[in-house]
MARVEX-142772 format. One record per residue: residue number from 1; x, y, z of N, C-alpha, C in turn. Coordinates in Angstrom, 3 decimals. Each point is the difference from the previous one (the first is absolute). Layout:
BEGIN
<NUM,<X,Y,Z>,<X,Y,Z>,<X,Y,Z>> ...
This chain:
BEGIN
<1,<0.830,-1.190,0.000>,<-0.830,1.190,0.000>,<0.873,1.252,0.000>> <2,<1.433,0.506,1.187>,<0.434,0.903,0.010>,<0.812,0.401,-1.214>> <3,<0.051,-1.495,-0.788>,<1.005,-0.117,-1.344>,<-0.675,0.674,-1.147>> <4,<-1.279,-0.457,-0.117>,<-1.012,0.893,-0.933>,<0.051,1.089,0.157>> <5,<-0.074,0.919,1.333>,<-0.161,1.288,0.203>,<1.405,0.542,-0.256>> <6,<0.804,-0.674,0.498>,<1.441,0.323,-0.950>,<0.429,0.534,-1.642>> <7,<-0.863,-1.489,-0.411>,<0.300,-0.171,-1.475>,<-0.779,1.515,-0.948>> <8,<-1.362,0.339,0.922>,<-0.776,0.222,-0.653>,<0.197,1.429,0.140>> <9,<0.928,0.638,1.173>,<-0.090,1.384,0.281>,<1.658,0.547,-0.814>> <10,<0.460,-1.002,-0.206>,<1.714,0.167,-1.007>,<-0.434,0.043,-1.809>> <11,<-1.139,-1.428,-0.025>,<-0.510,0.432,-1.628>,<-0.890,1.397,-0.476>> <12,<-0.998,0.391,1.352>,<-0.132,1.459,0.096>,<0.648,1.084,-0.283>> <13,<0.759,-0.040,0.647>,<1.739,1.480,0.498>,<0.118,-0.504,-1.526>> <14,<0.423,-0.994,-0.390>,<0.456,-0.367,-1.266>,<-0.108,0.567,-1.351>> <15,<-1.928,-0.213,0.069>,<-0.480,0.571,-0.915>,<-0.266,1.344,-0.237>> <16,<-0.053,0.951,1.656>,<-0.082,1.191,0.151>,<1.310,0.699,-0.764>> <17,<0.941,-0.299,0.553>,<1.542,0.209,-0.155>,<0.091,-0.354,-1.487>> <18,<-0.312,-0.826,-0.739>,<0.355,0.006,-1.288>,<-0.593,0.965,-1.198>> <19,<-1.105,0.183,0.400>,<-1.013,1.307,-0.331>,<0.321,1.310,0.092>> <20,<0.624,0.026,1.338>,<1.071,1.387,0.019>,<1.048,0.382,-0.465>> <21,<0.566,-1.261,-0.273>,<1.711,0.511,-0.702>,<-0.576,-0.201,-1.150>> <22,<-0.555,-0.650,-0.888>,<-0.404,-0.076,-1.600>,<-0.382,1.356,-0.058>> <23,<-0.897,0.679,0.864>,<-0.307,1.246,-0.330>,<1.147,1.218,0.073>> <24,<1.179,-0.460,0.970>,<1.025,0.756,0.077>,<0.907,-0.007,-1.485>> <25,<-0.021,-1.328,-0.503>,<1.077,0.178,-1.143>,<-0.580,-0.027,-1.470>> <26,<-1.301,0.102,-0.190>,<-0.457,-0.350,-0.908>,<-0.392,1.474,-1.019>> <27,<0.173,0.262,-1.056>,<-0.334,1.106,-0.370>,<-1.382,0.781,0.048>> <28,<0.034,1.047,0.417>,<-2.067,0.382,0.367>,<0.697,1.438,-0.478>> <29,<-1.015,0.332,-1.204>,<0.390,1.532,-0.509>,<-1.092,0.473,0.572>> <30,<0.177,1.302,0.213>,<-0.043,1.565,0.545>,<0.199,0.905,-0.502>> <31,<-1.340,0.949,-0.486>,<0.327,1.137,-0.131>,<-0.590,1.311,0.967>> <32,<0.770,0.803,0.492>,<-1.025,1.086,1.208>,<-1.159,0.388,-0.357>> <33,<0.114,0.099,-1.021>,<-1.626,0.992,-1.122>,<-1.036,-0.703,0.490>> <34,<0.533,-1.732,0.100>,<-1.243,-0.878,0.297>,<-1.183,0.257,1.218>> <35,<0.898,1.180,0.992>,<-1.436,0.487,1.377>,<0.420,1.482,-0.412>> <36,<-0.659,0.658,0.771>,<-0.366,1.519,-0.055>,<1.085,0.366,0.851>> <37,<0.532,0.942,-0.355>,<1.481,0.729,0.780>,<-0.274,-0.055,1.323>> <38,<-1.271,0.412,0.190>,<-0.195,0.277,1.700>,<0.655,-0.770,0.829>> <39,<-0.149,-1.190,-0.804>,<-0.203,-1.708,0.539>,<1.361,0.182,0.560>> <40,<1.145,0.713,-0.165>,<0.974,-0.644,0.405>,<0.657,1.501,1.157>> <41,<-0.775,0.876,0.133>,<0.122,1.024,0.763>,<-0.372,-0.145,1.866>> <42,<0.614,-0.767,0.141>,<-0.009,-0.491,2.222>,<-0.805,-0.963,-0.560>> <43,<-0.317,-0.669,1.177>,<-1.016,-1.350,0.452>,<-0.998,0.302,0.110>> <44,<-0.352,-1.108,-0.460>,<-1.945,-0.498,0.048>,<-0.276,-0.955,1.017>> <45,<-1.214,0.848,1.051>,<-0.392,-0.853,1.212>,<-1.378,-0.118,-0.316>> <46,<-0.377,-1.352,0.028>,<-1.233,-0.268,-0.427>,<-1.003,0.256,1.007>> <47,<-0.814,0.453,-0.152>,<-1.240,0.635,0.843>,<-0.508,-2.200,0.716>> <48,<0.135,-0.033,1.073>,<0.010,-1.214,0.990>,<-1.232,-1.088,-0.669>> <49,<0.073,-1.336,-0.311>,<-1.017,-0.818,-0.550>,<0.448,-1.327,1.519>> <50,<-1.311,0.174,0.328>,<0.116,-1.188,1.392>,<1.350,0.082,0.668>> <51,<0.244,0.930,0.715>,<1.208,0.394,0.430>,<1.467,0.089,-0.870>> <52,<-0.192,-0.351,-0.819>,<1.229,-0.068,-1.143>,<0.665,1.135,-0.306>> <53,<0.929,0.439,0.192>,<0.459,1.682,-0.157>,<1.524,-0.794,-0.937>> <54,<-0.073,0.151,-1.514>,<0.940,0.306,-0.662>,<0.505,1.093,-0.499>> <55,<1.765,0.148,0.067>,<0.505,0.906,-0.803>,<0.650,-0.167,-0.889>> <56,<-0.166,0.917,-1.234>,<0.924,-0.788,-0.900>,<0.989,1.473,-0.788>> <57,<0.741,-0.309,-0.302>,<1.062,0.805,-0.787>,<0.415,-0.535,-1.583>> <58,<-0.491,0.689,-0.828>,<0.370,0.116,-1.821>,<1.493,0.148,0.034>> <59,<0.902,-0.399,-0.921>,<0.907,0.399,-0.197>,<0.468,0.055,-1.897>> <60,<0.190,1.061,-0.387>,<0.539,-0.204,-1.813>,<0.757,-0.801,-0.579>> <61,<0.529,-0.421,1.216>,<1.199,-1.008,-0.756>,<-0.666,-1.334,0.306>> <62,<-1.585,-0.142,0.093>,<-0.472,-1.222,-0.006>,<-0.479,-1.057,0.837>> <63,<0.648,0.683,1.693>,<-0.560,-0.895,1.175>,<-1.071,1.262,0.614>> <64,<-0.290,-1.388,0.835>,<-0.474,0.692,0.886>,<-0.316,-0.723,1.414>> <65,<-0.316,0.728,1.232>,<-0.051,-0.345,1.081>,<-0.705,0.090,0.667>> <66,<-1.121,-1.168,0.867>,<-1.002,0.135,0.700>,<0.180,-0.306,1.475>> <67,<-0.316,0.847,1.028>,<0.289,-0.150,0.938>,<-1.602,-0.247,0.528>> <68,<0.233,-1.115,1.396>,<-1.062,-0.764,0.563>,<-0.491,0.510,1.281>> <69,<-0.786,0.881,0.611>,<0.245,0.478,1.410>,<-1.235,0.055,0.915>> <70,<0.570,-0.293,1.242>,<-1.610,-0.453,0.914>,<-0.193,1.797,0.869>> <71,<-1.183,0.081,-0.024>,<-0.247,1.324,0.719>,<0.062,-0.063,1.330>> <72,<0.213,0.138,1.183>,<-0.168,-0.001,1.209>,<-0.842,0.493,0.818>> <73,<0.056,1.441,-0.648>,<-0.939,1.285,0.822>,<-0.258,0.800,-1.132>> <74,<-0.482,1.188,0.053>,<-0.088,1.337,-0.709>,<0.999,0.395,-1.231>> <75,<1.211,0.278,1.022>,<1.276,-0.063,-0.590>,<1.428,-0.650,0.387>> <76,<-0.350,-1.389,0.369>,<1.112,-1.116,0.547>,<-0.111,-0.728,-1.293>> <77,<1.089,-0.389,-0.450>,<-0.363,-1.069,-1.359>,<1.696,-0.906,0.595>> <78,<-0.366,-1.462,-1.026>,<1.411,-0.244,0.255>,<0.119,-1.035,-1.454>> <79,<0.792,0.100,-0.426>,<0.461,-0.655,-1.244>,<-0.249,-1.594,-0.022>> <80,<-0.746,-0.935,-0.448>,<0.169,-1.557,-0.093>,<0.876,-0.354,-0.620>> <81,<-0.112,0.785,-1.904>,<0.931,-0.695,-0.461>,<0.374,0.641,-1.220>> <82,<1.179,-0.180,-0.952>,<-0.219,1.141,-1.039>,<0.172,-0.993,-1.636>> <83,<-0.470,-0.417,-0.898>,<0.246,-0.729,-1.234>,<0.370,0.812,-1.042>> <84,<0.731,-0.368,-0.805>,<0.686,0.538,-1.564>,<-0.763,-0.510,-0.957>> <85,<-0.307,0.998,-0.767>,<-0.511,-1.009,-1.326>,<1.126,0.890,-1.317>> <86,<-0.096,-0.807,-1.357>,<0.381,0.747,-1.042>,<-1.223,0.712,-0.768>> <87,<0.035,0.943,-0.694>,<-1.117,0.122,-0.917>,<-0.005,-0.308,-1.174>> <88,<-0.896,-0.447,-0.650>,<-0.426,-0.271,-1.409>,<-0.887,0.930,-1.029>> <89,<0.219,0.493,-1.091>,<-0.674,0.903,-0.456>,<-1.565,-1.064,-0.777>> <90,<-1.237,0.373,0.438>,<-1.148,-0.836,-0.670>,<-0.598,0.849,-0.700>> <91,<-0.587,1.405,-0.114>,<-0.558,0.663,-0.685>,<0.190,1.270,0.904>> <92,<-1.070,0.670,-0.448>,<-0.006,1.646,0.547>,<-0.366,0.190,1.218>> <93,<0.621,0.409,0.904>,<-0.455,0.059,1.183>,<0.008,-1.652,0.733>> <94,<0.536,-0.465,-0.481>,<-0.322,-1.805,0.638>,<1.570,-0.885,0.055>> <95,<0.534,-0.519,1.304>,<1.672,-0.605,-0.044>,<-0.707,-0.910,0.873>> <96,<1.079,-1.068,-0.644>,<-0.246,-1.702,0.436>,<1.037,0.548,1.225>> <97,<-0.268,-0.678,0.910>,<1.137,0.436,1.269>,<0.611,-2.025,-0.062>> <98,<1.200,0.029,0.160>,<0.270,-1.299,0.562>,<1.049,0.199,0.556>> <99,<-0.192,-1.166,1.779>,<0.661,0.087,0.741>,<1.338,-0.531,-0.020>> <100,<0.577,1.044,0.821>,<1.950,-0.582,-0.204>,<0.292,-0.380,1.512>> <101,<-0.538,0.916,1.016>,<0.327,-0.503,1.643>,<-1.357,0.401,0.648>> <102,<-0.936,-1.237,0.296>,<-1.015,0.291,0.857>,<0.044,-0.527,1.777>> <103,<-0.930,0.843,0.617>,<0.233,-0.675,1.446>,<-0.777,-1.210,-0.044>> <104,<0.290,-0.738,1.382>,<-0.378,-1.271,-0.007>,<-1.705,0.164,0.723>> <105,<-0.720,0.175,-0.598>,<-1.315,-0.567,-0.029>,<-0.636,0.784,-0.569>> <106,<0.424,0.554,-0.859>,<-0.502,1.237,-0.923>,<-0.864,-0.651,-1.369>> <107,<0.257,-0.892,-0.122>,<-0.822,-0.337,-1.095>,<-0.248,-1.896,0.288>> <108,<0.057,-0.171,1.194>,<-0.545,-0.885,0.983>,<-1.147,-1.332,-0.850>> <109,<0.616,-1.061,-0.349>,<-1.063,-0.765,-0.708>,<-0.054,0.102,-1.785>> <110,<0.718,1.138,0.174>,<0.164,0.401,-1.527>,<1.171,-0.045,-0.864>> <111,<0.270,-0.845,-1.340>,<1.437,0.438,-0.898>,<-0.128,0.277,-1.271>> <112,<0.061,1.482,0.215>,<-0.213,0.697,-1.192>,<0.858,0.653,-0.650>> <113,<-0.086,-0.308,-1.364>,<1.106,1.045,-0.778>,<0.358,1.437,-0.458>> <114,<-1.365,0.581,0.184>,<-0.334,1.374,-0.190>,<-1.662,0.287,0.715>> <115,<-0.094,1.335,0.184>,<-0.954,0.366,-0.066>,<-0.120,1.779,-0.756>> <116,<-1.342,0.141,0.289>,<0.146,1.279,-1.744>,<-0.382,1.155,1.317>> <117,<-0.025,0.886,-0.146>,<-0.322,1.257,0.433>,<-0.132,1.443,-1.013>> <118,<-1.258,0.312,-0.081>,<-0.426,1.095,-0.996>,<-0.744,1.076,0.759>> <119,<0.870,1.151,-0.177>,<-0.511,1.390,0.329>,<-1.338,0.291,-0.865>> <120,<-0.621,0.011,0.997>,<-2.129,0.521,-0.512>,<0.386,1.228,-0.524>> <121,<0.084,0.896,1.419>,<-0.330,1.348,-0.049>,<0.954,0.669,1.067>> <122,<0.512,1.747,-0.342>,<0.965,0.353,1.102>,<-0.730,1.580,-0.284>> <123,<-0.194,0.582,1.391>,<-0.037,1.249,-0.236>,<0.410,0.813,-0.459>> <124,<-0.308,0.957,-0.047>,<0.077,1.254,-0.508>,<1.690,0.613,0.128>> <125,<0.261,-0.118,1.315>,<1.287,0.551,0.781>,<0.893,-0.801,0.172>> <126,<-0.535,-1.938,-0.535>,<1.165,-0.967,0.275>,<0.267,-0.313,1.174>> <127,<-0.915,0.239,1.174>,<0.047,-0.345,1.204>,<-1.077,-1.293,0.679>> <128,<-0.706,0.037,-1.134>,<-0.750,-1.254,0.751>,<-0.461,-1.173,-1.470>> <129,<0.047,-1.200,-0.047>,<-0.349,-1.296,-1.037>,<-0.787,-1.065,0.374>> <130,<-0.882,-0.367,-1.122>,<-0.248,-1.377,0.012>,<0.660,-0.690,-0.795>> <131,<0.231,-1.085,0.926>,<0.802,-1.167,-1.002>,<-0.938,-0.889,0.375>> <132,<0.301,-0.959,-1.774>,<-0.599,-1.587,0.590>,<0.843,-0.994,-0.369>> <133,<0.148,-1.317,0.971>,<0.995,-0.972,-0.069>,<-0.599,-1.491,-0.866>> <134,<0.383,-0.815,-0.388>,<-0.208,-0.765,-0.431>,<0.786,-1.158,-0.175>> <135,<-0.721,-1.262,1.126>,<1.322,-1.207,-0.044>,<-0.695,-0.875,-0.768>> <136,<1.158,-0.885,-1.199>,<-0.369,-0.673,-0.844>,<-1.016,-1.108,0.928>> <137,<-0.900,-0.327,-1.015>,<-1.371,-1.516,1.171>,<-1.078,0.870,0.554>> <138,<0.303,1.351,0.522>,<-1.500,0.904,0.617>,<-0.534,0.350,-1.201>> <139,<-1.365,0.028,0.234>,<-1.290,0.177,-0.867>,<0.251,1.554,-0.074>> <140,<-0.178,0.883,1.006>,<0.116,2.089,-0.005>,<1.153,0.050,0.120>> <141,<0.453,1.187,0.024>,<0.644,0.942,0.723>,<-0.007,-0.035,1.047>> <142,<0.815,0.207,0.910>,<-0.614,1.220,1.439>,<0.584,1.231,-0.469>> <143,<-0.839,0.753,1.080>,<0.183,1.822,-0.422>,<0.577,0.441,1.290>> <144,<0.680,0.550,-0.154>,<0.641,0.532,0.693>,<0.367,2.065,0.175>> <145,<-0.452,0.954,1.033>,<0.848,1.282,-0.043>,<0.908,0.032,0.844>> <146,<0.912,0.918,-0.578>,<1.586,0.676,0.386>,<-0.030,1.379,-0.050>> <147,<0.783,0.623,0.959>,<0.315,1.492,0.030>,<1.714,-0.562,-0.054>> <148,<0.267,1.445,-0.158>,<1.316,0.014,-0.064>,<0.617,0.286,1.513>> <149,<1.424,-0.380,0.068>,<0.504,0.453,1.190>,<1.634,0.283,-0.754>> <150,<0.563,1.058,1.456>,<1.408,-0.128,-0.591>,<0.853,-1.297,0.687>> <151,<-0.129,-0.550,0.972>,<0.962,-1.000,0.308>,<-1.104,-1.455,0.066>> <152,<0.490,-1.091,-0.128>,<-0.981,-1.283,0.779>,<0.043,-0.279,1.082>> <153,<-1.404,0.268,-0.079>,<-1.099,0.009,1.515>,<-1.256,-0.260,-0.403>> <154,<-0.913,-0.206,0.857>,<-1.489,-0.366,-0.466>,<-0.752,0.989,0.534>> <155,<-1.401,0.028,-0.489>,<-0.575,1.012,0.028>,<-0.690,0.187,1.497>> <156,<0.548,-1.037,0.310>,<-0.670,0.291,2.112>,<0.836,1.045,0.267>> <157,<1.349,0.219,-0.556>,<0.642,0.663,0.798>,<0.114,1.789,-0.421>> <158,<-1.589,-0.101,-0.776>,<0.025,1.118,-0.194>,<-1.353,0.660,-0.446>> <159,<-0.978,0.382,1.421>,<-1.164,-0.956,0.379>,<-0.669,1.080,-0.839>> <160,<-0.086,0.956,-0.094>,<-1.092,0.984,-0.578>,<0.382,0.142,-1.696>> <161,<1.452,-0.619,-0.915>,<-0.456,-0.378,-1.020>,<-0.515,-1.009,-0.203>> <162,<0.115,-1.294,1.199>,<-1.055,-1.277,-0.602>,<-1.460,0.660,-0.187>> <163,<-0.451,0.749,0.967>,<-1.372,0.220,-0.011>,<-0.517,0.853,-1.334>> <164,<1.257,0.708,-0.640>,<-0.334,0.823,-1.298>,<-0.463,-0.800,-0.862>> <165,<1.316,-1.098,0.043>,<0.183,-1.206,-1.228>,<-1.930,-0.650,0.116>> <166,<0.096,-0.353,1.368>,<-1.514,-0.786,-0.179>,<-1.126,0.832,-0.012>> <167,<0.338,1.138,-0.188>,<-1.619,1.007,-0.688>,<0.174,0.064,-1.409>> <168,<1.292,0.076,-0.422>,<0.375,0.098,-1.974>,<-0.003,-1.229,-0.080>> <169,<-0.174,-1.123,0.339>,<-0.392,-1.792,-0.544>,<-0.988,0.308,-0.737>> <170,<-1.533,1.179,0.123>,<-1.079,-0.274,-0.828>,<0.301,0.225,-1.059>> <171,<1.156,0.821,-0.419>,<0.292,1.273,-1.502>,<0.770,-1.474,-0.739>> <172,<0.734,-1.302,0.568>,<0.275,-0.500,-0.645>,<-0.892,-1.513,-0.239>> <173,<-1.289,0.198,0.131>,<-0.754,-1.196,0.180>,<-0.505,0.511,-2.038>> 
């Protein structure tokens, strides 16, 4: 029995781990044009889905970085965990993200090679977005909003723009 749980949590890591470095060495073109400039101007903290507070950071030269973080209080946050992905150019406004270093239970049950992420809609001023994600096997989307921030942090820790962000959720419904 403890041999199975052995066998079975090493062919796991295995398959996780092989998914990540293929994505590390494998060619995935990129071009910046592919999101809206904004996209890569500070971090995006996603307005909270069942406690879930992601941040993520664009970068031009093709990665990018999502950081994982639990809220505590108001404004106590503390980091879980932070994953790399590369980007992929898919169309306008839309990059396949695939992972190069994820944390360990971040995609928990799951081995996936990409998932897509496409900018809906961004304001006026470039301070606040909907994005929607899409993992290969789900039927929708989920939808997701983001404001911008200048460093990564989540939006608990910065209590009276969450409350902006969740009155402008209707402008992006």
């Amino acid at each position: 029995m403890k041999f199975k749980l052995i066998l079975s949590s090493i062919i796991g890591a295995g398959l996780l781990s092989g998914c990540v470095a293929t994505n590390n060495v494998r060619q995935i073109d990129f071009n910046p044009s592919t999101l809206p400039y904004q996209m890569y101007d500070g971090y995006w903290a996603m307005l909270p889905e069942q406690g879930v507070y992601n941040t993520i950071k664009f970068n031009t030269d093709g990665t990018a970085k999502l950081y994982r973080f639990q809220c505590l209080s108001d404004t106590e946050y503390q980091e879980k965990a932070h994953e790399e992905y590369r980007l992929g150019s898919n169309s306008n406004n839309t990059v396949d993200m695939y992972p190069v270093k994820v944390g360990i239970g971040a995609w928990a049950g799951l081995v996936i090679d990409h998932f897509t992420v496409r900018v809906v809609a961004i304001t006026d001023k470039g301070n606040m977005a909907k994005m929607t994600q899409l993992i290969p096997g789900k039927a929708a989307p989920l939808k997701f909003i983001y404001a911008r921030l200048p460093s990564a942090k989540p939006l608990c820790s910065e209590p009276k723009l969450e409350q902006k962000v969740e009155k402008a959720q209707a402008k992006f419904q």
